[in-house]
C-alpha positions as CSV (number, residue, x, y, z in Angstrom):
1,X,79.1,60.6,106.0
2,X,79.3,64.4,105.8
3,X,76.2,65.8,104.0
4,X,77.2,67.8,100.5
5,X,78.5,71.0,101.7
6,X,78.2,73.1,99.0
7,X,74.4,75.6,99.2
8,X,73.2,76.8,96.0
9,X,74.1,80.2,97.3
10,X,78.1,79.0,96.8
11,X,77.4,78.9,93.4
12,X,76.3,81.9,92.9
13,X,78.6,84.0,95.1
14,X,81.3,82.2,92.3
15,X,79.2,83.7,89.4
16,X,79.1,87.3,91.4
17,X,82.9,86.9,91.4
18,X,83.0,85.8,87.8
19,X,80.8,88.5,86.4
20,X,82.9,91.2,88.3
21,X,86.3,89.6,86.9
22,X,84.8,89.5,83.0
23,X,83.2,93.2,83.5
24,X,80.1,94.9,81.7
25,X,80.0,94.7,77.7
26,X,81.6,90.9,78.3
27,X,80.4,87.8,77.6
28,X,81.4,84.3,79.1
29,X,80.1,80.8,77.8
30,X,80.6,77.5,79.3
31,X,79.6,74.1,78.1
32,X,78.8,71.3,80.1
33,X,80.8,67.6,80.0
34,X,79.3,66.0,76.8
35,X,78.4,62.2,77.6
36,X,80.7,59.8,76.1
37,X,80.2,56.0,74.5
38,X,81.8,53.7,75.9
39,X,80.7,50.8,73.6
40,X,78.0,50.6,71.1
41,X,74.8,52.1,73.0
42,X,76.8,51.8,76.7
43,X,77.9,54.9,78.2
44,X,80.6,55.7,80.6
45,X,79.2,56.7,84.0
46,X,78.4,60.7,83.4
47,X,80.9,63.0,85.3
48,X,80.3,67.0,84.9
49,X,82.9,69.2,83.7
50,X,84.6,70.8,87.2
51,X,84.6,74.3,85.8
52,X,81.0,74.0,84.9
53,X,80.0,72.3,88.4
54,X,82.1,74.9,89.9
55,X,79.9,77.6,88.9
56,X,76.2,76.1,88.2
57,X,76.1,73.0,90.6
58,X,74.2,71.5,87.9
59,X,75.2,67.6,86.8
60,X,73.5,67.2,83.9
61,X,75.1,67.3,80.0
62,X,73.6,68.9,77.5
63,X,73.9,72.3,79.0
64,X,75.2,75.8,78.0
65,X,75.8,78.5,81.0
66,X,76.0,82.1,79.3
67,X,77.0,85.1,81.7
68,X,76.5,88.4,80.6
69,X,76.9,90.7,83.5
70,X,75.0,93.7,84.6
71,X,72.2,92.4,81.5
72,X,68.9,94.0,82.1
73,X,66.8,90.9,81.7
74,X,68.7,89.0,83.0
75,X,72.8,88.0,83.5
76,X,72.9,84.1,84.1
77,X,71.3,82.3,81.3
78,X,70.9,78.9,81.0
79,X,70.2,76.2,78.1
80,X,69.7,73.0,78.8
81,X,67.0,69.7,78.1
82,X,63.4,70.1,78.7
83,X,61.6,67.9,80.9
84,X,60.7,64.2,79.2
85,X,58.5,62.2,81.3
86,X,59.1,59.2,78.9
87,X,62.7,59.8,78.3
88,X,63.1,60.5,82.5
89,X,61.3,56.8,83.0
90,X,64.2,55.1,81.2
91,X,67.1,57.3,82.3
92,X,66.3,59.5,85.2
93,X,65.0,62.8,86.1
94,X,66.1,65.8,85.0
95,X,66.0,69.5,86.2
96,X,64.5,71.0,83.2
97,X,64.1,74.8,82.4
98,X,62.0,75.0,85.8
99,X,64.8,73.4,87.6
100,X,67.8,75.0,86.2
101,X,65.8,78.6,87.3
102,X,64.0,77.4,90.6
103,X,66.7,75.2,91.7
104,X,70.2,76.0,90.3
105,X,69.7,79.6,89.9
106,X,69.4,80.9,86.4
107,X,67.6,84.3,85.7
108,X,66.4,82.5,82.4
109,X,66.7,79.2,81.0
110,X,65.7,77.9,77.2
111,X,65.7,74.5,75.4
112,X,69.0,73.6,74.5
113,X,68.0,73.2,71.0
114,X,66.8,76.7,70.9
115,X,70.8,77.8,70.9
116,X,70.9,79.2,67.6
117,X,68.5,81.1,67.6
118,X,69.4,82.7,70.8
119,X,73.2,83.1,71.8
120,X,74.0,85.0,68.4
121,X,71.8,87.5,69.5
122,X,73.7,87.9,73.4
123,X,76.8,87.6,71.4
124,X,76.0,91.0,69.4
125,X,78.0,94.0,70.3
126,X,79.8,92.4,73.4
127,X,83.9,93.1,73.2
128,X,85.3,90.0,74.5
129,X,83.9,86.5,74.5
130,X,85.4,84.5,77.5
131,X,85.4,80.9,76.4
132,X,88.1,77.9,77.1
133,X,89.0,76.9,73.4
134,X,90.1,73.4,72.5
135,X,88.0,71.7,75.2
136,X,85.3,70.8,73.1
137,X,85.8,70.6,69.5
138,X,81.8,70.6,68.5
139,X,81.3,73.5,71.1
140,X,84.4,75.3,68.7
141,X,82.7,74.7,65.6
142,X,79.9,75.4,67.2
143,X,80.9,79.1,68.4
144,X,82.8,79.6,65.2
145,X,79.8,79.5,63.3
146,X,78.1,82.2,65.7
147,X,80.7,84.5,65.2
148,X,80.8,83.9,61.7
149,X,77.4,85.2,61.2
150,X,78.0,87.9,62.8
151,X,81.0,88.5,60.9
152,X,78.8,88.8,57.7
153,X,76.3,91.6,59.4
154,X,79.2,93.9,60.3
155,X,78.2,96.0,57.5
156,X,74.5,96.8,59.1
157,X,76.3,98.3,62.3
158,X,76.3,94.6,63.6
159,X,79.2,94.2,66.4
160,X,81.0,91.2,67.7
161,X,83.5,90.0,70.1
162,X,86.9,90.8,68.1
163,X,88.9,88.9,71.3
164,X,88.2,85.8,72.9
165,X,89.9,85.3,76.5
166,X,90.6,81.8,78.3
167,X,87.4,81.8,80.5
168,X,89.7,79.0,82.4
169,X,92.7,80.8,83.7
170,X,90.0,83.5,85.7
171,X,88.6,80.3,87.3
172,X,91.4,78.4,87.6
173,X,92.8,80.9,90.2
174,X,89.6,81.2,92.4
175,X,89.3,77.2,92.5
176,X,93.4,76.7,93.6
177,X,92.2,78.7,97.0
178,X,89.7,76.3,98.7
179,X,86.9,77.3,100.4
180,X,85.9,75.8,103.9
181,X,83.4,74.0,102.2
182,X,85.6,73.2,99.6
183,X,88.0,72.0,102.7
184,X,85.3,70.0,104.1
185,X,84.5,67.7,100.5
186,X,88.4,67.1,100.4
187,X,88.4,66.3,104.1
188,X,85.6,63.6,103.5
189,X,87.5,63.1,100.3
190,X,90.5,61.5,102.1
191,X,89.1,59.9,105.0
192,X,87.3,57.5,102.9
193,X,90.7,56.8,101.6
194,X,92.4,56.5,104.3
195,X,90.2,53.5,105.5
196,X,90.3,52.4,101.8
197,X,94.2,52.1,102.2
198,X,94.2,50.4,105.8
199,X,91.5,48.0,104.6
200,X,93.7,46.7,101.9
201,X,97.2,46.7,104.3
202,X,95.0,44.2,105.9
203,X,94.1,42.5,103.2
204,X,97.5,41.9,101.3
205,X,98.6,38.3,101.0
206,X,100.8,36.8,98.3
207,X,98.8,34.8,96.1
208,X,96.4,37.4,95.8
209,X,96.0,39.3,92.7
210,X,96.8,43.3,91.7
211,X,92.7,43.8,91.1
212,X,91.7,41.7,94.2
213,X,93.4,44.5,96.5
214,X,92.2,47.4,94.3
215,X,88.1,45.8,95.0
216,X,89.3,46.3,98.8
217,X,89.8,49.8,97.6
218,X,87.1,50.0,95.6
219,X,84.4,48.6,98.2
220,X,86.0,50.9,100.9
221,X,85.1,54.0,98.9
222,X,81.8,53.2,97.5
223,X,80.7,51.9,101.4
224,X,81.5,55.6,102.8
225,X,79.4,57.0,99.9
226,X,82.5,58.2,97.6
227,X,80.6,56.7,94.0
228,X,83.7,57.3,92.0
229,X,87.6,57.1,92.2
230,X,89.2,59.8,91.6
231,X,91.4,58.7,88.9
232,X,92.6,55.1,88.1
233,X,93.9,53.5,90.9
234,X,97.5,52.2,90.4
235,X,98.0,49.1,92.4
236,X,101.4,48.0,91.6
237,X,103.6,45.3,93.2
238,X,107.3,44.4,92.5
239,X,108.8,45.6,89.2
240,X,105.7,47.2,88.4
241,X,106.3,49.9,91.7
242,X,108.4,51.4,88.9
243,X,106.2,52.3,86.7
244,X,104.8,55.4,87.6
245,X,101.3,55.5,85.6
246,X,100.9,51.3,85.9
247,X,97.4,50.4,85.7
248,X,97.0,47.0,84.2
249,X,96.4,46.0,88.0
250,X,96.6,42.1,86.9
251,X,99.6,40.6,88.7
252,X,99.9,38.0,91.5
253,X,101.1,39.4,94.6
254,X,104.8,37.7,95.5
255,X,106.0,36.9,99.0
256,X,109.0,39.4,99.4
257,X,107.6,42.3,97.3
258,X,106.3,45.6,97.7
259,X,103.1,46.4,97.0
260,X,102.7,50.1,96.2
261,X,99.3,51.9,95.8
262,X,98.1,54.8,94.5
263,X,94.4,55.5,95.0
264,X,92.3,57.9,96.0
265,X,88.6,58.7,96.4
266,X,86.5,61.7,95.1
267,X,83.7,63.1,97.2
268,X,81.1,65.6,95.8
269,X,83.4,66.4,93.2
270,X,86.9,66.7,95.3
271,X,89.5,64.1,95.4
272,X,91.7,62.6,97.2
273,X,95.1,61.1,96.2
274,X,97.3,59.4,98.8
275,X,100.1,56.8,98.1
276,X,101.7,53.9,100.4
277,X,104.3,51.0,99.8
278,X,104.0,48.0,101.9
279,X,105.4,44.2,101.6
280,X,103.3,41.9,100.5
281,X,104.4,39.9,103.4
282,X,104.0,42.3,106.4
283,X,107.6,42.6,107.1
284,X,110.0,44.7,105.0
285,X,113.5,42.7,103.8
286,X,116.2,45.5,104.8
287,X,117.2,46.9,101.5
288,X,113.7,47.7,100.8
289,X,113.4,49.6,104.9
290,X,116.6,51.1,103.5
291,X,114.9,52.5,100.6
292,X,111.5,53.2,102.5
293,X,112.9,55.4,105.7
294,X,115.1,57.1,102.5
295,X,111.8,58.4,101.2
296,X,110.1,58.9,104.3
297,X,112.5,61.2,105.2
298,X,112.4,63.0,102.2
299,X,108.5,63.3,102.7
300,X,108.7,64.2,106.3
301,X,111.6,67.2,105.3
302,X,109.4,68.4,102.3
303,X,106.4,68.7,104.5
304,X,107.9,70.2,107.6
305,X,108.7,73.4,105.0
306,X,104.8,74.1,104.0
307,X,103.7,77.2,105.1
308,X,102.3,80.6,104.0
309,X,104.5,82.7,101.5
310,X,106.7,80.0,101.1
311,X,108.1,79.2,97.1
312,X,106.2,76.1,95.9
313,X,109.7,75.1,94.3
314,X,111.0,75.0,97.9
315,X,109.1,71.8,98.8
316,X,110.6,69.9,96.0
317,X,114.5,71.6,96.1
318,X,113.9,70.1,100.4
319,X,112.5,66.7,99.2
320,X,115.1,66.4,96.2
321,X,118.3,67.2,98.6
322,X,117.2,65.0,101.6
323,X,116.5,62.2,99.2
324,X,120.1,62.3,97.8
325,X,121.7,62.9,101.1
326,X,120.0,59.4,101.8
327,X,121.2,57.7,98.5
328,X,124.3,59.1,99.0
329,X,124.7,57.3,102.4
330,X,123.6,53.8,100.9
331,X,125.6,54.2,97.8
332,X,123.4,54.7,95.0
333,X,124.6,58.0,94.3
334,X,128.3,59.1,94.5
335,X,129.7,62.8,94.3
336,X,128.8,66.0,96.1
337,X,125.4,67.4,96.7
338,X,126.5,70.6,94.3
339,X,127.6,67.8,91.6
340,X,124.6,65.7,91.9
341,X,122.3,68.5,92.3
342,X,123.8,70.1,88.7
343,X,124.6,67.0,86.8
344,X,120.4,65.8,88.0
345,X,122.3,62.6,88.3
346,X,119.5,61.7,90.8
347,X,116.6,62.1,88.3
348,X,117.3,58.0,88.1
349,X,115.8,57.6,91.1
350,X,113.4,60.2,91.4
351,X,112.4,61.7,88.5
352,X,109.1,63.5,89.0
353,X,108.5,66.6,91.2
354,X,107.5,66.0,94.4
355,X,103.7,67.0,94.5
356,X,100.8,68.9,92.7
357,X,97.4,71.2,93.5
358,X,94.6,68.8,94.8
359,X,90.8,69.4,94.4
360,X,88.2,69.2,92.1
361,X,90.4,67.5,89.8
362,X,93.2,65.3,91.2
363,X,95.9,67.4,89.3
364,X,94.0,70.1,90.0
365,X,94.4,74.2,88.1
366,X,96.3,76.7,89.0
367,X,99.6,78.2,88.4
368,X,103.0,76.8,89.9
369,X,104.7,79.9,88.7
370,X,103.8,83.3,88.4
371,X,106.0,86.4,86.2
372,X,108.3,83.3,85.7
373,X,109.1,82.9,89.5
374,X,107.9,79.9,91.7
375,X,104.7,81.4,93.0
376,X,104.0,81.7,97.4
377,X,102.2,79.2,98.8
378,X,98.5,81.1,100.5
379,X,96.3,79.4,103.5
380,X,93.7,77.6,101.5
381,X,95.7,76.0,99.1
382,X,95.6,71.9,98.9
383,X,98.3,70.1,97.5
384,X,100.4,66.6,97.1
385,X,103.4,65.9,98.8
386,X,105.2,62.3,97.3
387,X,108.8,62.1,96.5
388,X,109.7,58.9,95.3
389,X,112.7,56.0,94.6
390,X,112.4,53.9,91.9
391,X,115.1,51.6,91.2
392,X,115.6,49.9,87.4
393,X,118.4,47.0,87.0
394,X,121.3,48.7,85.8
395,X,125.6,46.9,86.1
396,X,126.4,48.9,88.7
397,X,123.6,49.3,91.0
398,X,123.9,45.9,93.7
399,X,121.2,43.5,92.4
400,X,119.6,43.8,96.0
401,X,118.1,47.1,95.5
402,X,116.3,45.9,91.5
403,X,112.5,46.6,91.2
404,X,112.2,48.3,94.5
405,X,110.0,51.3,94.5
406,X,108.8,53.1,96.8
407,X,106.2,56.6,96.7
408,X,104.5,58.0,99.7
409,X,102.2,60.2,99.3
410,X,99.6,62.4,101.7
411,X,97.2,65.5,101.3
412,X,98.3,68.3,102.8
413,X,96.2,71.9,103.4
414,X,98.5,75.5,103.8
415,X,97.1,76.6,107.2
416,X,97.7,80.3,108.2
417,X,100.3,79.3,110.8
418,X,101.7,76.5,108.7
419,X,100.3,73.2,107.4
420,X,97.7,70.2,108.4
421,X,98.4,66.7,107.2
422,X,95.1,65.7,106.0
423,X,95.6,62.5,105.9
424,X,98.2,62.1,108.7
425,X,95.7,59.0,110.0
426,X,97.2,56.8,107.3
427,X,100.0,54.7,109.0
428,X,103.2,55.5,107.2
429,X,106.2,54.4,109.5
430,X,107.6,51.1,108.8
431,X,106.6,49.8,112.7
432,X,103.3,51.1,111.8
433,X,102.5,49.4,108.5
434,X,104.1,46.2,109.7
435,X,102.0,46.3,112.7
436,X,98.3,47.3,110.8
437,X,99.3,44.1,108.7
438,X,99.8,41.8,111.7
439,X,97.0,42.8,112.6
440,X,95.3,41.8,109.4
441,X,96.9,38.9,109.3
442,X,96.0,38.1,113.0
443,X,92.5,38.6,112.3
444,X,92.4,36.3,109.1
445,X,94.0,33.2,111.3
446,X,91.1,34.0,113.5
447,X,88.4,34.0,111.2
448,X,89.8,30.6,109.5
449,X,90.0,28.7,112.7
C-alpha cells in the first residue's frame, strides 16, 4: 500500500498560495467538518471537510483555521480542543494546541472555546473576510454575531470587513489541478477499486443478493487500506441499472440480468469512481452486447479526444454523437444526427453528461465553464468519463431491449501529450468480462469439489 503522500510542507506551500491570492489587510476563516449524530449518542464515522484538510492536514472537528497574511505575530492561527487525557481514553487522541503548532503548522493555536474572545479582535479593520457562506449554518450565526459587534463600535474608529468573498471558489481552482502527490492518492485510490470490481465479477451468481456483491466491494477496499467508500456504492441489477442514484442495494441477482456497479474507493482523502455492467450469468444475451459495445464505443470515442486545451464540452458532444450513431444503427433512434442532436430526442437513453472532476470529493470543484465558454482542459486535471444507455419500457421500443442499462465508467488523468486511463486495468470488453467471470466461476467449481 502506498504510504500517505502528502508532507506537512504540502500544506503549507497551499496556505503560501492562499495568503498571496487573499492579499495583506484580508482575512480568511475556515471551519472544520462538525461531527454529526447518527442516532441517539452514535456518531457517523468522522470525515474532515476537503477544503479544510486541503489546507491544515488536520482531521480533527472542532477546529477554526484563521489566515491573516503578512500578520506580525503571526499569519496561520489555529483554534481547536485542548488535550483531555480522560476524554482521549474513551475516544482517542488528539493533537491539541501543541500539536496543531508542532505538528500541523500553525504560528499560534488557542482553545476553541476561547473564539470569542479572540477572532473579533483579528476581524478588526481587515477589508474583506474570505469565508464560504451557507456551509455551516452555526459557523454563520456564528460569524454574524462577530461582525455585528463590530458593527456597533464603528463609531470609536472600529473597522470591519464591509465584503465577504467565497473563500471556496480561490480553492476550488488550485484543488481542480492535481498535484503529483495528489496524482499518486488517486492512483492508490483506483487501484484498490479496480481489484474491488474484479473481485466481485468473480463473485456474481444469481441467487446472490445486491448487498452480498457490494461486501465483495466493500472487503476489497478496506483489505488494501482504503477505510471508506467514496460515496454510496450503487450496485444495481436488472430494472434497477436504470436508476441512476439506486442504492437500496437489496435485490436478488437474476440469471439473464445485468448487474451494474458503481463504486469506488477513497484513499487519504481522494476517490475513486469507476463503473462496469456485467451479466449476472457470465455471458451477455445479444441485445444486451448490442447495447454494451453501443456504449463502449461511445466511452472509447470520448476518451480518445482528452488532451490539453481541448473544450471539456467536447468529450460529451463525441460521446453523445457516437452513442446515437449506435442507436441509430439498432433502431432505437430514427432521424438524422442534426434532427436528433436538436430535438435531444436521445436524452431517453442517455440523459446525463458524460463525466465530472475527480478528487478529493468524487464530484469534485471546479469550473466546467469559464466567461460562459466550456473551459480547456490543462495536464493535471482528473476527471470521469461514463456515457450511458438506459432503456425504460415504452410501446414502441421492442420489448427485448426493457430494463437494460448499461454505464461504464473509468478515471482518466489530462497528460501533457494527451491522456492516461487510470484505471485502464479494469476489464471492460465483453470477451474480457465474460472471461474474468469464467474464471470466477471456474475457481468456485474447484473449491466446491
Amino acid at each position: 500500500m502506498t504510504k500517505n503522500p502528502f508532507s506537512f510542507a504540502t500544506y503549507a506551500a497551499r496556505r503560501a498560495k492562499l495568503m498571496a491570492t487573499i492579499g495583506q489587510g484580508n482575512i480568511a476563516l475556515l471551519a472544520a467538518a462538525p461531527v454529526s449524530i447518527r442516532n441517539r449518542d452514535v456518531e457517523y464515522p468522522y470525515r474532515q471537510d476537503s477544503y479544510f484538510m486541503y489546507l491544515t492536514g488536520f482531521p480533527e472537528p472542532d477546529a477554526l483555521a484563521v489566515f491573516v497574511p503578512e500578520r506580525e505575530q503571526g499569519e496561520y492561527l489555529f483554534f481547536c480542543r485542548e488535550r483531555d487525557p480522560e476524554k482521549e481514553i474513551w475516544h482517542g487522541r488528539r493533537a491539541g494546541l501543541e500539536g496543531a503548532c508542532e505538528v500541523y503548522g500553525a504560528d499560534d493555536a488557542f482553545p476553541i472555546e476561547d473564539i470569542d474572545e479572540i477572532v473579533p479582535g483579528l476581524l478588526e479593520n481587515r477589508q474583506i473576510l474570505y469565508y464560504n457562506i451557507g456551509d455551516n449554518g452555526d459557523w454563520d450565526a456564528q460569524i454574524s454575531l462577530w461582525l455585528n459587534q463590530l458593527k456597533s463600535k464603528s463609531r470609536s474608529g472600529v473597522g470591519y470587513p464591509k465584503e465577504i468573498m467565497a473563500l471556496d471558489y480561490i480553492l476550488n481552482e488550485s484543488r481542480l489541478i492535481k498535484s503529483e502527490a495528489e496524482q499518486t492518492a488517486i492512483r492508490t485510490a483506483v487501484a484498490c477499486s479496480v481489484k474491488a470490481h474484479q473481485r466481485a465479477m468473480r463473485a456474481c451468481r444469481a441467487g446472490l443478493y445486491e448487498y452480498q456483491i457490494e461486501a465483495e466491494l466493500c472487503h476489497e477496499f478496506a483489505y488494501h487500506g482504503a477505510r471508506r467508500q467514496a460515496y454510496p456504492a450503487i450496485v444495481a441489477s436488472g430494472a434497477n441499472a436504470c436508476i441512476l442514484h439506486y442504492v437500496d442495494n437489496e435485490a436478488q441477482l437474476q440469471d439473464g440480468d445485468l448487474l451494474l456497479i458503481d463504486a469506488g474507493a477513497e484513499y487519504q482523502y481522494y476517490a475513486a469512481d469507476l463503473t462496469r455492467t456485467f451479466p449476472v450469468n457470465g455471458r451477455f444475451s445479444p441485445a444486451q452486447k448490442q447495447i454494451y459495445d453501443c456504449v463502449l464505443a461511445a466511452q472509447l470515442a470520448a476518451i480518445d479526444v482528452i488532451a490539453p486545451d481541448v473544450s471539456w464540452d467536447k468529450i460529451h458532444q463525441t460521446a453523445r454523437e457516437k452513442m446515437i450513431t449506435g442507436l441509430l444503427a439498432l433502431g432505437l433512434l430514427t432521424g438524422t444526427m442534426a434532427e436528433i442532436l436538436e430535438n435531444n430526442s436521445d436524452n431517453y437513453f442517455f440523459m446525463h453528461r458524460t463525466g465530472h472532476w475527480l478528487g478529493m470529493d468524487v464530484h469534485d470543484v471546479g469550473e466546467y465553464k469559464q466567461n460562459q465558454q466550456w473551459r480547456a482542459l490543462k495536464a493535471g486535471m482528473v476527471l470521469t468519463v461514463e456515457p450511458a444507455c438506459y432503456i425504460q419500457p415504452r410501446k414502441d421500443i421492442d420489448p427485448k431491449w426493457w430494463h437494460i442499462g448499461v454505464r461504464i465508467e473509468d478515471d482518466v488523468l489530462v497528460t501533457a501529450t494527451g491522456h492516461e486511463v487510470l484505471s485502464q486495468d479494469l476489464v471492460k470488453t465483453v470477451a474480457e468480462i465474460e472471461a474474468l467471470m469464467k474464471e470466477g466461476q471456474n475457481r468456485d467449481i474447484s473449491n466446491r469439489n
